[in-house]
N, C-alpha and C positions, 0 to 999 in steps of 0.2 A: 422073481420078476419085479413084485414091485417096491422088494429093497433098490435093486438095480436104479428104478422111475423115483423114488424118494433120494437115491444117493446124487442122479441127476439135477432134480429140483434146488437139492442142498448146495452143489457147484454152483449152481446156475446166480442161487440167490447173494453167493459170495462175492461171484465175478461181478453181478451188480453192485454189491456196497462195496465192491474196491473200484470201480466205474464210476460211482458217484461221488466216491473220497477224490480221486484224481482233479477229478471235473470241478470240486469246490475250490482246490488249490491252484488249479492253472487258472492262468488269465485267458479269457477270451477272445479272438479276435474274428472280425466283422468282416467280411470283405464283401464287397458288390459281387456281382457276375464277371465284370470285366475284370475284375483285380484278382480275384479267385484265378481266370484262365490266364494272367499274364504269371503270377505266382506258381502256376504249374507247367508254363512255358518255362520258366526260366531255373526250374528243376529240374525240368528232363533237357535241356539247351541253355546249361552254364554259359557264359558270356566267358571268351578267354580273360585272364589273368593281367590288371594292367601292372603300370611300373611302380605304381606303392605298393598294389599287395602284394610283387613277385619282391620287392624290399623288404618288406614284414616278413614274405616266409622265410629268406635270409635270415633276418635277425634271430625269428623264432628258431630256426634248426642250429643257431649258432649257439643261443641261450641253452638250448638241450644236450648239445654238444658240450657245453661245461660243466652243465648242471649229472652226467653221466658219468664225467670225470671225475666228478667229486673234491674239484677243485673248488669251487666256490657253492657249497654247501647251505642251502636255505636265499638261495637269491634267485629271485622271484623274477621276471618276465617283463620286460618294460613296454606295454602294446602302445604307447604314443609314436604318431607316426615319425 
């Protein structure tokens, strides 16, 4: 039993120093109340897709579409609109 409770404690204290390694490397961000609820408005109610980004994902499935042929090997993604 209290390997078990010590083998617990042991996880426990890893998942915090891999909790606090994350935490040092991410940036932070800040949001008020209001921007916190429009930010998880607009996660769970995407806004439809306008005419540049449905242009980008063209381009991008275009760029993939060659890049799987193996026709142009090591060319990279051009994201300017």
């Amino acid at each position: 039993m209290r390997a078990k409770v010590a083998g617990r404690q042991a996880g426990a204290a890893v998942a915090r120093s891999s909790v606090r390694s994350v935490l040092k490397r991410v940036p932070t961000l800040r949001l008020s109340r209001r921007d916190c609820e429009r930010l998880l408005d607009l996660l769970d109610n995407p806004p439809k897709p306008n005419a540049r980004l449905k242009a980008a994902m063209k381009r991008y499935q275009k760029a993939r579409r060659v890049d799987a042929q193996g026709s142009q090997v090591g060319r990279s993604f051009d994201w300017r609109p």
